[in-house]
N, C-alpha and C positions, 0 to 999 in steps of 0.2 A: 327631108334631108338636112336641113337650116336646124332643124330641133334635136335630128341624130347627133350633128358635128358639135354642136355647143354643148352637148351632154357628154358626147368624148373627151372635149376641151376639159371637163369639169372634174371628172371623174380620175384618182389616183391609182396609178398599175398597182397590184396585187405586190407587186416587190418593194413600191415607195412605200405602204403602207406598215408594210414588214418591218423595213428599214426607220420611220416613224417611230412605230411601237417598240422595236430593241433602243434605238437611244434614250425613249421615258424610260425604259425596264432599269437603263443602266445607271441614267439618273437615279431614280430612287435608290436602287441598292446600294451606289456611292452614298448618295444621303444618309441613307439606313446604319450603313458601314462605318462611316464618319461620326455619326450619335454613338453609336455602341462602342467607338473607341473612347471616346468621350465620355461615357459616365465609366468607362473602367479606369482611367486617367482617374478622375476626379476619386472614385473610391480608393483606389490606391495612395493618394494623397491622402488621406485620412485616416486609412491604417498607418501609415506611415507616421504620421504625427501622433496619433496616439499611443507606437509602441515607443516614439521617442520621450513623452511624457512619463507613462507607465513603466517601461524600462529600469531608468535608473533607480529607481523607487521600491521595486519588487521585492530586493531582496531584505528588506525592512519592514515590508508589512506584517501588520499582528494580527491576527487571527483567533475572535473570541469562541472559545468553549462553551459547549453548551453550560457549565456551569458557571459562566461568568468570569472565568477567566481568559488573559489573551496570552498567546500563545506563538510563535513566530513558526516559522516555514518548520526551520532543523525541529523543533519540536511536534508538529502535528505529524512527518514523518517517521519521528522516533516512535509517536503513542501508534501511528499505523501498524509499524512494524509488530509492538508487542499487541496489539490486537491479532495479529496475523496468526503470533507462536500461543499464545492461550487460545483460540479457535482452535489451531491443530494442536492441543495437549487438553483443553477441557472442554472441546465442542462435543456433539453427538457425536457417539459412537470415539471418540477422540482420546490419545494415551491415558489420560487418568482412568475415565468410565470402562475402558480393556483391560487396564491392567489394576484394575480397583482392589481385587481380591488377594493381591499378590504385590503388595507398595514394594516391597523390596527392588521389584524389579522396573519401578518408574525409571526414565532420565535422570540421568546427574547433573549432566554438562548441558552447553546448548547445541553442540556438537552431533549431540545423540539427534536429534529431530533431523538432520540432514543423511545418515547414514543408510545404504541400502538395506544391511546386515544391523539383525541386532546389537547392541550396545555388548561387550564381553562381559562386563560386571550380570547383565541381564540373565545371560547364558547358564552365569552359577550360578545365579541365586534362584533363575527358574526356567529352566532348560525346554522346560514342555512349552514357554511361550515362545519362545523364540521364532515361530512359523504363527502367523496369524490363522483362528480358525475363523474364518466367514458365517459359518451357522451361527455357532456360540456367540461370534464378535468379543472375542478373545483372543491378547497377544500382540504383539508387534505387526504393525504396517507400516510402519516409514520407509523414506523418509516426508517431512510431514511439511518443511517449510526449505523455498531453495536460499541459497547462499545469497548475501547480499553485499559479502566483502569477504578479507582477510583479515587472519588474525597476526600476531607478531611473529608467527615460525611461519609465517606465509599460505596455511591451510585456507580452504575454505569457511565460512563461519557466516552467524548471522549478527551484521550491527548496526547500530544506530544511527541518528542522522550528523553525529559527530566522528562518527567511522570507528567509536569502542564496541568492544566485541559485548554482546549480551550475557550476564551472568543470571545461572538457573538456581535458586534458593530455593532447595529439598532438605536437604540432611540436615537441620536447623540442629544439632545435636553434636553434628561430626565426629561419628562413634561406625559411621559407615553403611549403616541401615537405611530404613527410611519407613517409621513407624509409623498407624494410622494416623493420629494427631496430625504430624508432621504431614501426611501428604494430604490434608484439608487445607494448608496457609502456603502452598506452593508459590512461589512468586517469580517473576522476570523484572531485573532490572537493570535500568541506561544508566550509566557512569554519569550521562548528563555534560555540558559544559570545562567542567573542569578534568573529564577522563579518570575518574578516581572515584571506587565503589564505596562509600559513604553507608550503606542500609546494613544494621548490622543483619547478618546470617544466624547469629545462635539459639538457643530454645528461648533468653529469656525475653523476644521478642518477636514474636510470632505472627501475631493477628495485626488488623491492620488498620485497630485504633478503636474502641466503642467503651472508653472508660474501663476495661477489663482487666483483668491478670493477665501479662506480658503483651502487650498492646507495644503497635508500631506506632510511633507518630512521627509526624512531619518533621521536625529540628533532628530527627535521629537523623535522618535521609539526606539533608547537604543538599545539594541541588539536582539529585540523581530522580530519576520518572522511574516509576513502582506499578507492575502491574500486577493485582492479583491476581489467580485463575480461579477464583470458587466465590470469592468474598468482594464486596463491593468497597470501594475505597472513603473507610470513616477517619481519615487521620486528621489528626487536627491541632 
């Protein structure tokens, strides 16, 4: 009986036991709780300091070209943009390769790449494209590229990263056509910095630079960005 009672004496009710193990449970978790607020403190504090370094700074950085030149923000925007409208006018299957047979009836404007309905110039000059046919992959499907501003009558339109609308160089000729030659040296170009189109548009400067007969070069162009659609950019 002497060894029952000192063993009763010894032994914890099933409830203190209980009661034991919820306050370490609660311990830790507080513990637990307390560290995990604690490195999100700490990391917070160093975003924070790094977007106040980085910040001011941003809208200044240059950005090299793969060819070696550097390049600022508004400008690598600008080159995206005319990446965008030469993928959708000389990509696969894309306005020029549809409408190849039949130049007359390319874009004029930049305009035209945003419209649901063919272009009206399109209509006369070749009426049967004006419905895209899906077997042949002939004809109009736009529009090709969405709006990315206004223009000065307040339309929709696509421009730059200086907010000038994009001009479409076709008709190198301005006779109202748009002859084979001509729709081989198609081009998009950004006003660039000073808002002012600089590249001349006429026949006697077409291509876009390689020592040739009516070669575009670089001193033509002012500080405007020149995309070609067909032709790689030789200017020099």
């Amino acid at each position: 009986m002497v060894y029952t009672n000192t063993h009763k004496n010894h032994v914890a009710s099933p409830t203190a036991q209980g009661r034991d193990s919820n306050q370490r449970g609660s311990h830790r978790q507080l513990n637990q709780r307390g560290l995990t607020l604690l490195e999100l403190l700490v990391v917070l504090v160093i975003l924070i300091a790094t977007a106040l370094i980085i910040f001011p700074t941003f809208t200044n950085i240059d950005i090299t070209s793969p060819t070696g030149e550097s390049n600022s923000p508004i400008e690598i925007a600008t080159q995206a943009t005319l990446n965008t409208v030469r993928e959708a006018m000389a990509g696969e299957d894309g306005v020029i390769e549809s409408l190849s047979h039949k130049t007359n009836a390319l874009p004029r404007e930049i305009n035209d790449l945003l419209r649901e309905d063919a272009p009206a110039h399109m209509e006369e000059a070749a009426p049967e494209l004006k419905n895209y046919d899906p077997v042949n992959k002939i004809g109009w499907h736009g529009p090709y590229v969405h709006a990315t501003g206004r223009n000065e009558t307040g339309e929709p339109t696509i421009v730059d990263g200086w907010g000038n609308e994009l001009e479409l160089q076709v008709d190198f000729d301005q006779d109202g056509t748009i002859n084979q030659m001509e729709s081989k040296f198609i081009r998009v170009v950004s006003a660039g910095p000073n808002g002012e189109i600089e590249t001349p548009d006429d026949i006697a400067n077409m291509k876009p630079g390689e020592n040739e007969v009516n070669e575009l070069t670089l001193s033509e162009c002012g500080d405007d960005l020149v995309m070609f659609l067909r032709y790689p950019d030789n200017r020099k």
